[in-house]
Backbone as CSV, one residue per row, in Angstrom:
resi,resn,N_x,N_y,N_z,CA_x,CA_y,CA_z,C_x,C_y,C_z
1,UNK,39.740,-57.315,-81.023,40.695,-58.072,-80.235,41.755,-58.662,-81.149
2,UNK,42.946,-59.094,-80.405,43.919,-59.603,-81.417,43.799,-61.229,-80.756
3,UNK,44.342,-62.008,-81.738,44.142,-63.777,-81.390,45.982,-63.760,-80.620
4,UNK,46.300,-64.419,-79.684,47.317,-64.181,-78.846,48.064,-65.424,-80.071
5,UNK,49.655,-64.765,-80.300,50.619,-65.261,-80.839,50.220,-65.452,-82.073
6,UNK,48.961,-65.012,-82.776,48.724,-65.276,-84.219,49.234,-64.552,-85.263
7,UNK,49.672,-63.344,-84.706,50.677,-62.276,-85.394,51.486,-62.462,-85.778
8,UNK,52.133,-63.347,-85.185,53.455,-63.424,-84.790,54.030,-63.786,-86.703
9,UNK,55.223,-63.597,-87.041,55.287,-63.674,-88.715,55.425,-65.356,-88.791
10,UNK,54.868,-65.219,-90.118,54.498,-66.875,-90.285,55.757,-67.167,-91.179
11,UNK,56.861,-68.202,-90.279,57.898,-68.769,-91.176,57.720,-69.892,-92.025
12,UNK,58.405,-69.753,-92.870,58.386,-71.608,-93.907,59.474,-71.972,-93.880
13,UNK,60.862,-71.891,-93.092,62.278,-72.218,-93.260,62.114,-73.672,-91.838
14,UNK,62.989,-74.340,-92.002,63.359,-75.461,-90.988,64.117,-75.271,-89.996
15,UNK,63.932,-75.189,-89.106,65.242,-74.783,-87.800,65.026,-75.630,-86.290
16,UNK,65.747,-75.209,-85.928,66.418,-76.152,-84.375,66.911,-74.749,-83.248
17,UNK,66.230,-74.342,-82.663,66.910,-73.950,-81.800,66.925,-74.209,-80.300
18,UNK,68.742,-74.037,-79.798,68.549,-74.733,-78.528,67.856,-74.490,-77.669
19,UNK,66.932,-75.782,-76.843,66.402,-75.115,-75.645,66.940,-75.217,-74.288
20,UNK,68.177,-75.829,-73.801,68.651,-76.188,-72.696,68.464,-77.268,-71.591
21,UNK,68.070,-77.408,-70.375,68.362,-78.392,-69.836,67.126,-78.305,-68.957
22,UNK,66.861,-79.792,-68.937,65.318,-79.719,-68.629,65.159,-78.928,-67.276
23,UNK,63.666,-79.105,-66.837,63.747,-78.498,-64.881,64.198,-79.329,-63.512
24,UNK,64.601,-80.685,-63.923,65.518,-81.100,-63.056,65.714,-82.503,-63.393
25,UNK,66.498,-83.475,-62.853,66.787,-84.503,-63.420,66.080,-85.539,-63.098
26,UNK,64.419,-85.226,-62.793,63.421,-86.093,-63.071,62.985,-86.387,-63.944
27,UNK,63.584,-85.293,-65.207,63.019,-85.588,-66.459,63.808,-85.742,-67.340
28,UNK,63.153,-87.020,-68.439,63.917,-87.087,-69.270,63.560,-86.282,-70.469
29,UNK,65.424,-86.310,-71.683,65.264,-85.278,-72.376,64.946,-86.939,-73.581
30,UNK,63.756,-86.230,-74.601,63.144,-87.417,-75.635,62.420,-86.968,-76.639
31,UNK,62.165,-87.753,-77.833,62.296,-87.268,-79.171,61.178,-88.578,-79.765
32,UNK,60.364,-88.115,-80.672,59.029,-88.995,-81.138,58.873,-88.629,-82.384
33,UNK,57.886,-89.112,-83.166,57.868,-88.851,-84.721,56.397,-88.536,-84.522
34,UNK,55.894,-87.070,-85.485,54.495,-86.756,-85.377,54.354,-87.774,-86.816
35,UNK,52.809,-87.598,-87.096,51.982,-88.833,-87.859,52.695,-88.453,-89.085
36,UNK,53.517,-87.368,-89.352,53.255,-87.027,-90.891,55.233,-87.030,-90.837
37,UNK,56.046,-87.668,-89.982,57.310,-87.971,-89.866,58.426,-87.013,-89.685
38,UNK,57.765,-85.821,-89.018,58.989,-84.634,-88.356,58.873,-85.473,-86.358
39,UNK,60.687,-85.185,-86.519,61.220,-85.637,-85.489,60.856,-84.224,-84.216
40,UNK,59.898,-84.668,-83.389,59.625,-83.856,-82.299,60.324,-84.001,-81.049
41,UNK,61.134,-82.962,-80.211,62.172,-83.053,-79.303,61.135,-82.202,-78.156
42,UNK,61.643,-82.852,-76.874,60.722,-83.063,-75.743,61.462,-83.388,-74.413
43,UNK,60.536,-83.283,-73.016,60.740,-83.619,-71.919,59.598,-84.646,-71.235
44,UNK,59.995,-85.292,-70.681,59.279,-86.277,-69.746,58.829,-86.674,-68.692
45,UNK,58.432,-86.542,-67.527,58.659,-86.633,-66.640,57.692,-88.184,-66.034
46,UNK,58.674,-89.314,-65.561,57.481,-90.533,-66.007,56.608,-90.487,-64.633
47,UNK,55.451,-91.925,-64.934,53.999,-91.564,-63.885,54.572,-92.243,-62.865
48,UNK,53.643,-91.682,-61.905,54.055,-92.729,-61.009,52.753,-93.411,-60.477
49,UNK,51.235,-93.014,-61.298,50.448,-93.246,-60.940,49.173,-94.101,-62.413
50,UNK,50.230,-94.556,-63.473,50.293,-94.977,-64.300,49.154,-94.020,-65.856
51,UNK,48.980,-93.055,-65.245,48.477,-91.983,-65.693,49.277,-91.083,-66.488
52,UNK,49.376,-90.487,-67.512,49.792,-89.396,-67.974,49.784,-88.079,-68.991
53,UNK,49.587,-87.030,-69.167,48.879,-86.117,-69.487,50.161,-85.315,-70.710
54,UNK,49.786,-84.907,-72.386,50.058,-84.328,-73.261,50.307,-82.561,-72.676
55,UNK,51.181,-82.122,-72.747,51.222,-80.466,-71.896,51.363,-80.156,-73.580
56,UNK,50.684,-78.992,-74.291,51.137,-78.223,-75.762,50.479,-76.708,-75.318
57,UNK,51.783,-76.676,-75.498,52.257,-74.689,-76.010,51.454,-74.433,-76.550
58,UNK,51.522,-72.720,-76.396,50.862,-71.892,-76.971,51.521,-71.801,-78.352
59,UNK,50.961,-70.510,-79.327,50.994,-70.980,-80.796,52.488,-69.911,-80.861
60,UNK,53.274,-68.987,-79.879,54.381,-68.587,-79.937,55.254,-68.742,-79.563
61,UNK,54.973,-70.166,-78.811,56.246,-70.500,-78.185,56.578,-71.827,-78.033
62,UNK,57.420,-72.320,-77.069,57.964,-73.858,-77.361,57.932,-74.511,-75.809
63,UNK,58.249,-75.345,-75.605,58.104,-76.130,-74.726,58.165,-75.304,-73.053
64,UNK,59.641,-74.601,-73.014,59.766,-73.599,-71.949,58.638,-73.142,-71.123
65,UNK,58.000,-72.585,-71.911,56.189,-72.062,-72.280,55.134,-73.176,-71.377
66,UNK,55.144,-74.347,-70.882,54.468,-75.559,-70.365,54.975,-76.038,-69.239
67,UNK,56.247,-76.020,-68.699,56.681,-76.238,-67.962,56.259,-76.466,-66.364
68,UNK,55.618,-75.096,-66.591,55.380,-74.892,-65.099,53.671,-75.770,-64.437
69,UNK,52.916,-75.815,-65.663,51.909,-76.597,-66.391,52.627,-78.369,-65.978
70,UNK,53.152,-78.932,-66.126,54.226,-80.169,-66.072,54.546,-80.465,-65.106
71,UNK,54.980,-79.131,-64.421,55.831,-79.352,-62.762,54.792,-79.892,-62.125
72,UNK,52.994,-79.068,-62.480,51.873,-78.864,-61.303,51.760,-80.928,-61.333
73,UNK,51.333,-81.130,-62.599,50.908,-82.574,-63.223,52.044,-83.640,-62.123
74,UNK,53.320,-83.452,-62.599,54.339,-84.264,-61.649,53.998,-84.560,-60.258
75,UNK,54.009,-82.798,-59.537,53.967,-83.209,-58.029,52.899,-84.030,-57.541
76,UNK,52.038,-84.263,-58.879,50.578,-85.422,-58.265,50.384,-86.850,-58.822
77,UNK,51.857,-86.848,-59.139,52.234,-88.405,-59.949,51.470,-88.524,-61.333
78,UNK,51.582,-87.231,-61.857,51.216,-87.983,-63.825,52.459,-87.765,-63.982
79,UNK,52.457,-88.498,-65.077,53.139,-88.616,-66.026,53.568,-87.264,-66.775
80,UNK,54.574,-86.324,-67.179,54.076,-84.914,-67.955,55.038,-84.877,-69.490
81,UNK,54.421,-84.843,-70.277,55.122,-84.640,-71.598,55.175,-83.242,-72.089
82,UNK,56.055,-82.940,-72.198,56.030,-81.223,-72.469,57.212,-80.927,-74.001
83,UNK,56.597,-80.795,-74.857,57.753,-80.721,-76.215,57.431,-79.651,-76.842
84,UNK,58.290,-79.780,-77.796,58.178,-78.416,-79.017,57.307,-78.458,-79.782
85,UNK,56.097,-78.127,-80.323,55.432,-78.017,-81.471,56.440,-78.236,-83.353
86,UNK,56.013,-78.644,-84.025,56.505,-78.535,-85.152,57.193,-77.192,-85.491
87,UNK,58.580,-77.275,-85.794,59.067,-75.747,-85.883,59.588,-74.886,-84.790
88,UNK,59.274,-75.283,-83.551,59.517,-74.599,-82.450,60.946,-75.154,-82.066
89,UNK,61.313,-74.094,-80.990,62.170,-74.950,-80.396,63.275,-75.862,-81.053
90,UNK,63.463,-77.172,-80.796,64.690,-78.320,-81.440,63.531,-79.370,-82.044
91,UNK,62.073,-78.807,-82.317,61.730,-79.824,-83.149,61.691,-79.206,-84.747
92,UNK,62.025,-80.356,-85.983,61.736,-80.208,-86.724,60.281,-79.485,-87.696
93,UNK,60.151,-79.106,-88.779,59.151,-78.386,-89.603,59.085,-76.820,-89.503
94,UNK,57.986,-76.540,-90.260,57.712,-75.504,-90.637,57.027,-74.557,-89.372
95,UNK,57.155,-73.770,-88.626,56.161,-73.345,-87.671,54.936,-72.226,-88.338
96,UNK,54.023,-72.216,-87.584,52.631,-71.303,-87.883,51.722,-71.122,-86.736
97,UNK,51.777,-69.924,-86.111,51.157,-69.240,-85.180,49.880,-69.933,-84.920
98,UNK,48.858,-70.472,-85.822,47.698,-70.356,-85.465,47.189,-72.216,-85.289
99,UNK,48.678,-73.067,-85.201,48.777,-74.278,-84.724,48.121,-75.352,-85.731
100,UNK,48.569,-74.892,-87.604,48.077,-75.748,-88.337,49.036,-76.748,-88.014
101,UNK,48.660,-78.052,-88.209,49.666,-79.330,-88.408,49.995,-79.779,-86.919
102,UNK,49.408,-78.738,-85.923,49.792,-79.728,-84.816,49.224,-80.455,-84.124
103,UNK,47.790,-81.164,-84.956,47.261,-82.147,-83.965,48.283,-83.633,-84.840
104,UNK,48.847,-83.337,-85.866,49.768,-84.641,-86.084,50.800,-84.947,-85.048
105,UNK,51.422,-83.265,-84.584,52.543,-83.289,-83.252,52.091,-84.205,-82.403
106,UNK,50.438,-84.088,-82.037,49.823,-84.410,-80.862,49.933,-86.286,-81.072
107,UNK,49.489,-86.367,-82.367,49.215,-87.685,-82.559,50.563,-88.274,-82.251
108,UNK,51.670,-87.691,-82.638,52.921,-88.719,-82.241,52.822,-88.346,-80.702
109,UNK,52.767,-87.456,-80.317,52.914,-88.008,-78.779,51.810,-89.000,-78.172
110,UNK,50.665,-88.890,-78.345,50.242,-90.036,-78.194,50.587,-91.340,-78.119
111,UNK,51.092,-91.819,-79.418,52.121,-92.918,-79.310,53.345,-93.249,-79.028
112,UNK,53.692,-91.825,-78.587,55.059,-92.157,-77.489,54.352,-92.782,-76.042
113,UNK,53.338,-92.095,-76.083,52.702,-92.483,-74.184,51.962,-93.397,-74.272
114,UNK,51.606,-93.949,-75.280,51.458,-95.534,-75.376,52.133,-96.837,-75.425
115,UNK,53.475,-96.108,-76.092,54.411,-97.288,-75.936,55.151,-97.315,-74.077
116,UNK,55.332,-95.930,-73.790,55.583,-95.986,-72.258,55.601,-97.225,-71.334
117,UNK,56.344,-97.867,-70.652,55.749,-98.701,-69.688,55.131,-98.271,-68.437
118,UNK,55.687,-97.036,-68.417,54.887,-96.553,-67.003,53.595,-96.047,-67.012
119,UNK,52.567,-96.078,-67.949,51.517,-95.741,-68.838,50.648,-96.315,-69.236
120,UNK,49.508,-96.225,-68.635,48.170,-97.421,-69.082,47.476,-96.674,-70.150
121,UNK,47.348,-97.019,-71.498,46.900,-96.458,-72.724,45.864,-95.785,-72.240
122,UNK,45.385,-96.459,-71.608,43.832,-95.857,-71.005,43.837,-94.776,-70.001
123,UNK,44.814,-94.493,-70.092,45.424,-92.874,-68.868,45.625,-92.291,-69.499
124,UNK,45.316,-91.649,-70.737,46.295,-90.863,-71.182,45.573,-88.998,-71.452
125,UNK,45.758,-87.952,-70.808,45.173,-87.002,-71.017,46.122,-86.279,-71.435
126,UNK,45.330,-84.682,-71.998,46.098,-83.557,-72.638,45.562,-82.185,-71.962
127,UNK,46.461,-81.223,-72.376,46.114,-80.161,-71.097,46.827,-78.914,-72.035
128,UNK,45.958,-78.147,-73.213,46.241,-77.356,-73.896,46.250,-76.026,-73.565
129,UNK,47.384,-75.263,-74.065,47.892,-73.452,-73.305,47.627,-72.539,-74.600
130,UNK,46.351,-71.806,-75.294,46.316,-70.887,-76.221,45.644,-71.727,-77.192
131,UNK,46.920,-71.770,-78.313,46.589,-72.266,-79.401,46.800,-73.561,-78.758
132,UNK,47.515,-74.498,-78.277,47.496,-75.970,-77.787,46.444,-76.246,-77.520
133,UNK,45.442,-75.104,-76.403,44.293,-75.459,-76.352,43.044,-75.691,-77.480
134,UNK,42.983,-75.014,-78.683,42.400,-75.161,-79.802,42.739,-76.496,-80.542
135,UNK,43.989,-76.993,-80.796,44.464,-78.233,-81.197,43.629,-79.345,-80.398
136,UNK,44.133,-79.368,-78.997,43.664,-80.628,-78.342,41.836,-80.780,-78.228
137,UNK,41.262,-79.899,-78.613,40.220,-79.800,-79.292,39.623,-80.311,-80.308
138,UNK,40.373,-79.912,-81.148,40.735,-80.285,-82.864,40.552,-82.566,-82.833
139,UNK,42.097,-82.351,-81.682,42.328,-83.793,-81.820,41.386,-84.890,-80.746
140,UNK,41.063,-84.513,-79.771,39.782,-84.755,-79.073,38.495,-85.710,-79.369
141,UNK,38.285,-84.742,-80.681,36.633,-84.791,-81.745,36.903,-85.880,-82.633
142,UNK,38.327,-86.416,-83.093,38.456,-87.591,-83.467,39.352,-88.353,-82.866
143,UNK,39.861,-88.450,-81.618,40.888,-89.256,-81.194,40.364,-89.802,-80.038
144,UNK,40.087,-91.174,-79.903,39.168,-91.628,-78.636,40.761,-91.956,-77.762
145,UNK,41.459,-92.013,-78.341,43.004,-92.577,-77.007,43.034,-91.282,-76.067
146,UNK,42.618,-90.255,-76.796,43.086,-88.798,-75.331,41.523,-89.104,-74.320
147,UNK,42.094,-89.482,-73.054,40.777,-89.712,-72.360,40.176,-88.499,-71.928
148,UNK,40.844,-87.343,-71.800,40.215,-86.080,-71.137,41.157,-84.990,-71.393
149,UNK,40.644,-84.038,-71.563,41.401,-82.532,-71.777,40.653,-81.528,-71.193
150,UNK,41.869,-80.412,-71.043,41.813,-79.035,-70.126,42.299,-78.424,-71.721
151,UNK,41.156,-77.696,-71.641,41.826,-76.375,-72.754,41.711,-75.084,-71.699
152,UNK,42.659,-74.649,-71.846,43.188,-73.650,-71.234,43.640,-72.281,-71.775
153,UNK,42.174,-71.913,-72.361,42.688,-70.136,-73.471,42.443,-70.213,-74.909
154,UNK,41.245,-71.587,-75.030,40.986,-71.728,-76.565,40.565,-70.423,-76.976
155,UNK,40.761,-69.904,-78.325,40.125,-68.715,-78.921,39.422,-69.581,-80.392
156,UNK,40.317,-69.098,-81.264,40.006,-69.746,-82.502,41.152,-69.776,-83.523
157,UNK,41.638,-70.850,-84.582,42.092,-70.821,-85.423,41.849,-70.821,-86.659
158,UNK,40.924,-70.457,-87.015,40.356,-70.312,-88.123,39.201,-68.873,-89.144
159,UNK,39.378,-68.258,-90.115,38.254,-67.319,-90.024,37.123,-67.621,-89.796
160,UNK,36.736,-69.293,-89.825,35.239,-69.459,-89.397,34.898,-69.698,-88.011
161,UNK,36.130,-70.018,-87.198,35.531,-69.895,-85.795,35.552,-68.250,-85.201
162,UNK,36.131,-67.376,-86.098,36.079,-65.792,-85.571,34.748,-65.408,-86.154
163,UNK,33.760,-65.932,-87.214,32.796,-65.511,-87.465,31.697,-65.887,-86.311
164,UNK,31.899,-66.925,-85.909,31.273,-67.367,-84.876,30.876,-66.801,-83.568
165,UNK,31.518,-65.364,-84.068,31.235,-64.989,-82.948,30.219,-63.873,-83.124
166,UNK,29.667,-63.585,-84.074,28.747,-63.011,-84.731,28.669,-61.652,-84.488
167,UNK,27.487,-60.721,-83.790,28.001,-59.143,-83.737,29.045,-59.275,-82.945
168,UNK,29.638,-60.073,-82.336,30.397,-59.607,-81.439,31.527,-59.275,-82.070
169,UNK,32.066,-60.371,-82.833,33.428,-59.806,-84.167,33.523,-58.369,-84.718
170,UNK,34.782,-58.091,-84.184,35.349,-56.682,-85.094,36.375,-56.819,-86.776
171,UNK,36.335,-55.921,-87.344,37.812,-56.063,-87.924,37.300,-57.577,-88.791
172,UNK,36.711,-57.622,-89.189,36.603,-58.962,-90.098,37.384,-59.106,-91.337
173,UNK,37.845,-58.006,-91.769,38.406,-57.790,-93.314,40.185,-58.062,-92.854
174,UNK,40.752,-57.608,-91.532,41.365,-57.847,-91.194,41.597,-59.339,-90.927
175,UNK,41.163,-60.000,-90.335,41.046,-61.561,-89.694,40.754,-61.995,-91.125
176,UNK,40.180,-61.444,-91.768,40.262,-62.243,-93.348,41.570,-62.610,-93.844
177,UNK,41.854,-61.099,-94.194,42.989,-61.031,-94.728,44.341,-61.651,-94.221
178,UNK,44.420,-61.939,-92.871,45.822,-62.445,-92.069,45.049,-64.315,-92.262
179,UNK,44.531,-64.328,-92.173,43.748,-66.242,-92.191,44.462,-66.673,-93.378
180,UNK,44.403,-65.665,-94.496,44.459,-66.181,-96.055,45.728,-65.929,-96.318
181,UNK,46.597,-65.011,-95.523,47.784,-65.304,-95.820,48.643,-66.377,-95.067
182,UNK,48.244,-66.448,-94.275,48.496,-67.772,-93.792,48.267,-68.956,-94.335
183,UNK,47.631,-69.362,-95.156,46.872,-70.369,-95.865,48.339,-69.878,-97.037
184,UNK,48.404,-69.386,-97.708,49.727,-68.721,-98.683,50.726,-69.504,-98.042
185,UNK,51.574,-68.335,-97.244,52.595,-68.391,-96.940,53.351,-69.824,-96.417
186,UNK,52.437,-70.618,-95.484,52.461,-71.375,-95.167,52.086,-73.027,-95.759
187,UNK,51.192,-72.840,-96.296,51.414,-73.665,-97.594,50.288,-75.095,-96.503
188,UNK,49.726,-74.672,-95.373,48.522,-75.334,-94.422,47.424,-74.680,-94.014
189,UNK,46.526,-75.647,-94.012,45.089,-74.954,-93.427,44.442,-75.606,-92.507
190,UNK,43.536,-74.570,-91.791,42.683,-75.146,-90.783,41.925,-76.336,-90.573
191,UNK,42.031,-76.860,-89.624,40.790,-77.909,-89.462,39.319,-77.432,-89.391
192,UNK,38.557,-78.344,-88.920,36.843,-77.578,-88.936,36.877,-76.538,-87.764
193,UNK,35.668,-76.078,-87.652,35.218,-74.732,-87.175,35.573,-75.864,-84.943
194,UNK,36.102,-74.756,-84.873,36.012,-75.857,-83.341,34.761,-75.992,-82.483
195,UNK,33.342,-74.756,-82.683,32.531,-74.918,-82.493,31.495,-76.449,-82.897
196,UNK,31.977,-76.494,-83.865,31.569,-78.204,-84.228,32.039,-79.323,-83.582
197,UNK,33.698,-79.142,-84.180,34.335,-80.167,-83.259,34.279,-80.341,-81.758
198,UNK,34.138,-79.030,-81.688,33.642,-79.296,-79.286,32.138,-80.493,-79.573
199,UNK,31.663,-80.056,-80.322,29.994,-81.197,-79.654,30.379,-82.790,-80.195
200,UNK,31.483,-82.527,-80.284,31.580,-84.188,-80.683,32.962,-84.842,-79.833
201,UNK,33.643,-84.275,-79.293,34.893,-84.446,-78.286,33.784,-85.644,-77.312
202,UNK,32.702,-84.973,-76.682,31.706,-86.253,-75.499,32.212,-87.660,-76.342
203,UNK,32.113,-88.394,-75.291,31.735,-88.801,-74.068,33.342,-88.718,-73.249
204,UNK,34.440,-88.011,-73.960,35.498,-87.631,-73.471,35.078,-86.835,-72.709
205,UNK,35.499,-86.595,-71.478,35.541,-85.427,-70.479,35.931,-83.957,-70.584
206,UNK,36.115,-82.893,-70.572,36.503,-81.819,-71.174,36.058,-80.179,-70.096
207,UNK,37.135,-79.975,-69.751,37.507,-78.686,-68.981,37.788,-77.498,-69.939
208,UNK,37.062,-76.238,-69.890,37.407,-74.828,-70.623,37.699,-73.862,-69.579
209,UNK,38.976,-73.270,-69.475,39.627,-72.361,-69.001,38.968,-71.182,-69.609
210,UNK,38.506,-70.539,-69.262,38.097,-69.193,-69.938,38.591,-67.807,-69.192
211,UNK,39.443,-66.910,-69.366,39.722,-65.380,-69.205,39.370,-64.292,-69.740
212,UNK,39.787,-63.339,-68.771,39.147,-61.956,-70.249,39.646,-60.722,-69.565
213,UNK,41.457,-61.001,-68.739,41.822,-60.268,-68.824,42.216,-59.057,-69.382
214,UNK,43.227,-60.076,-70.455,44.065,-59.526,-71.577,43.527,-60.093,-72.714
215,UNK,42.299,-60.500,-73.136,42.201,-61.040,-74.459,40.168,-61.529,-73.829
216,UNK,39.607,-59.953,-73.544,38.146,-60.301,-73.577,37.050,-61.152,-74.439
217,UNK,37.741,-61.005,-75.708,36.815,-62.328,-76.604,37.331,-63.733,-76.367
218,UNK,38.156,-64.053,-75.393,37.923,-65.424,-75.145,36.778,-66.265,-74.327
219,UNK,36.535,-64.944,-73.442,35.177,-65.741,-73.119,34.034,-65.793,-74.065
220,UNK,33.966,-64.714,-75.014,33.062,-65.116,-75.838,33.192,-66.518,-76.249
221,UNK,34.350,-66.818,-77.380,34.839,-67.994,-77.484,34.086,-69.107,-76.864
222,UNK,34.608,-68.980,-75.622,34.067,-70.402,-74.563,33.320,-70.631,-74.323
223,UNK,32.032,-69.551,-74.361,30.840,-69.613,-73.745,30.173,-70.383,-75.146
224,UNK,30.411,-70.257,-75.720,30.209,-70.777,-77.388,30.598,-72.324,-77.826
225,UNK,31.754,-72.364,-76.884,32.358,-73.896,-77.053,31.132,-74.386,-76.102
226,UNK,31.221,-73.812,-74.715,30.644,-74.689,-73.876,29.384,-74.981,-73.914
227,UNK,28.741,-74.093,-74.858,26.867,-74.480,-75.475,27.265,-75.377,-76.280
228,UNK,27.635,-75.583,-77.049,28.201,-76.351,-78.177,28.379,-77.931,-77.663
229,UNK,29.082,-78.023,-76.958,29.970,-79.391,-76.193,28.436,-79.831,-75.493
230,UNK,29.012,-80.981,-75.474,27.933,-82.057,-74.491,28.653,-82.650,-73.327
231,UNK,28.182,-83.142,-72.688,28.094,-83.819,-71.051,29.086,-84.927,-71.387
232,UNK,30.549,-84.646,-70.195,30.834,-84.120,-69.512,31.469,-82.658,-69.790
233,UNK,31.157,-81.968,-69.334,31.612,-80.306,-69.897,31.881,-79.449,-68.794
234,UNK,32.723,-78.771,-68.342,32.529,-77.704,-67.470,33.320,-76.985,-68.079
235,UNK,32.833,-75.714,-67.494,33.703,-74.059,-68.065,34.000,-73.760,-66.849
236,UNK,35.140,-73.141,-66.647,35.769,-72.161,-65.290,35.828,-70.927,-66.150
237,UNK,35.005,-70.086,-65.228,35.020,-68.759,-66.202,36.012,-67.487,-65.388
238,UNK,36.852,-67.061,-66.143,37.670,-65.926,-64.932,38.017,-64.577,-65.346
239,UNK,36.623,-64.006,-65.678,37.197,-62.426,-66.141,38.235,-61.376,-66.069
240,UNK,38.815,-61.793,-64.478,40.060,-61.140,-64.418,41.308,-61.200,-64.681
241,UNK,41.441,-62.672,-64.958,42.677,-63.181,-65.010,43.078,-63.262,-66.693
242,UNK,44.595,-62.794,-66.872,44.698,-62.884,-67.987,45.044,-64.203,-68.832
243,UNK,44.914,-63.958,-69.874,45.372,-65.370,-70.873,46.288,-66.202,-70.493
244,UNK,45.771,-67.495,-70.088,46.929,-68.763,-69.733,47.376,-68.343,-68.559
245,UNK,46.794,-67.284,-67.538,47.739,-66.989,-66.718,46.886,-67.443,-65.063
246,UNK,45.955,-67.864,-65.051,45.493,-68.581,-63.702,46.074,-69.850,-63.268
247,UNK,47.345,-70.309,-63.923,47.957,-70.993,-62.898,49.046,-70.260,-62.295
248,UNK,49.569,-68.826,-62.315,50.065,-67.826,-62.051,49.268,-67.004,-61.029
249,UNK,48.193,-66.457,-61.456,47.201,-65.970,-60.806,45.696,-66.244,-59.511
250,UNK,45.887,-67.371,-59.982,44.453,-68.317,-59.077,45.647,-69.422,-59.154
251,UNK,46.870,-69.909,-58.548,47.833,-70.999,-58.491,47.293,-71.957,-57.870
252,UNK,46.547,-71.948,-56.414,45.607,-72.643,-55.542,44.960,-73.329,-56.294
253,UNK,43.712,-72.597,-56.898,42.733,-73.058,-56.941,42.643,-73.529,-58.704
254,UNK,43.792,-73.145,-59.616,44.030,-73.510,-60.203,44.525,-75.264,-60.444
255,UNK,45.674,-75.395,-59.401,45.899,-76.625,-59.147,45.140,-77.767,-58.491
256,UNK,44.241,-77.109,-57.725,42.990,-77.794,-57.063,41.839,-78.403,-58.118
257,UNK,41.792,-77.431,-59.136,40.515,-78.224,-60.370,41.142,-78.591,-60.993
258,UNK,42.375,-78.456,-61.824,42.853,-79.368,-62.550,43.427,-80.784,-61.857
259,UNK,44.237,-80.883,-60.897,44.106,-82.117,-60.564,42.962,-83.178,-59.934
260,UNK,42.119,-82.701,-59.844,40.755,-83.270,-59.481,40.172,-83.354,-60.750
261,UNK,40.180,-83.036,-61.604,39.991,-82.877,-62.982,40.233,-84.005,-63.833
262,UNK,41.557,-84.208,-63.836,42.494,-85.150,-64.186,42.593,-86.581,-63.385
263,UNK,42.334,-86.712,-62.265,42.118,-87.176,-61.087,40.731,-88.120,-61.062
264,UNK,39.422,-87.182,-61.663,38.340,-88.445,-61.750,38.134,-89.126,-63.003
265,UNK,39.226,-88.304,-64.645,38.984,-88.403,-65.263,39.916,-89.941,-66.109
266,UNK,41.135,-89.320,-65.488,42.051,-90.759,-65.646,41.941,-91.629,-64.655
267,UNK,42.162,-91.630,-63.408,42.158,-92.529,-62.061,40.566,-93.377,-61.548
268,UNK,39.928,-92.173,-61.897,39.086,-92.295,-61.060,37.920,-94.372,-61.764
């Protein structure tokens, strides 16, 4: 199997490119500092239910990419933050496919939605797409301010969470070899194995999106997170549907568990 957007060539140059005008003028256009001081550029959309939820991209793309993820969150009064990853998009740094450095992204948004007035610290969830979903994982296992997360298409970022998957792994010399140049080129490395970090995310709440459309070792993946993880835990498992794509595909019933989701986890 290939890891979705991990291919993609790993840059080290600084750039800005434009992304245009938000999805309507409910939202505002806004800008935060991640922990390690790159200026991250973003959209907003404020709560109206003093609740509000972190939206992060997948590991190839930028905010555009979440949107529709944002719209669902809005029409049920959260709060939706939807920005560029480091490098992406009009935020500052270095970008890297396999989402090193962006649970610092995560951490400054955090404290943008803490300073919020429309925002009870104690509302505050995240709702990860690919690699976002592996991050908010990552940041989860040590961040008690995110009260609950939806990973939505975790795989792995690391060669030790692809070992993890034991006979099932192909191509290991390959996944070697692209891990370590990444670690090179990029000049960052992985956090721990996420199989670890899932059993320690509890007594946070925690939703796994799992597919196996277009990318069949993600359910391996999940089924792995979700032994792993402790109570509260659920897996939605959806063999047919492809990667990140059951709010496209299952839109209903997609929007039905995640806001009930979100719903007993912040509100309730």
């Amino acid at each position: 199997f290939v890891f979705p957007t991990s291919l993609a060539i790993i840059q080290t140059h600084k750039y800005r490119e434009p992304i245009g005008s938000p999805p309507s003028a409910e939202y505002q256009t806004v800008s935060f500092t991640s922990s390690d001081g790159l200026e991250l550029s973003g959209w907003y959309h404020p709560s109206r239910n003093r609740a509000a939820v972190i939206v992060v991209h997948g590991g190839g793309g930028d905010r555009t990419g979440a949107v529709r993820h944002a719209e669902l969150l809005a029409r049920h009064g959260f709060g939706a933050l939807v920005y560029d990853s480091r490098g992406r998009g009009e935020s500052e740094g270095s970008p890297v496919g396999f989402g090193w450095g962006w649970p610092k992204d995560v951490a400054g948004a955090l404290a943008f939605l803490r300073e919020r007035p429309d925002v009870d610290p104690e509302r505050i969830g995240g709702l990860g797409l690919s690699r976002g979903a592996d991050v908010l994982i990552q940041v989860a296992a040590e961040d008690r301010d995110l009260k609950a997360v939806v990973a939505d298409g975790a795989t792995g970022g690391s060669f030790a969470d692809y070992r993890n998957l034991g006979e099932e792994a192909e191509g290991a010399p390959f996944y070697l070899t692209m891990y370590t140049a990444a670690r090179v080129f990029s000049g960052s490395s992985p956090g721990e194995p996420l199989k670890e970090l899932v059993a320690r995310i509890s007594p946070t709440p925690l939703l796994l999106i799992s597919t196996g459309g277009s990318l069949p070792a993600e359910r391996d993946f999940n089924r792995i997170y979700a032994e792993a993880a402790r109570e509260p835990v659920e897996l939605w498992d959806l063999p047919e549907v492809n990667h990140t794509a059951a709010i496209r595909e299952r839109p209903e019933e997609y929007e039905r568990r995640v806001v009930r989701f979100f719903d007993n986890a912040l509100l309730g």
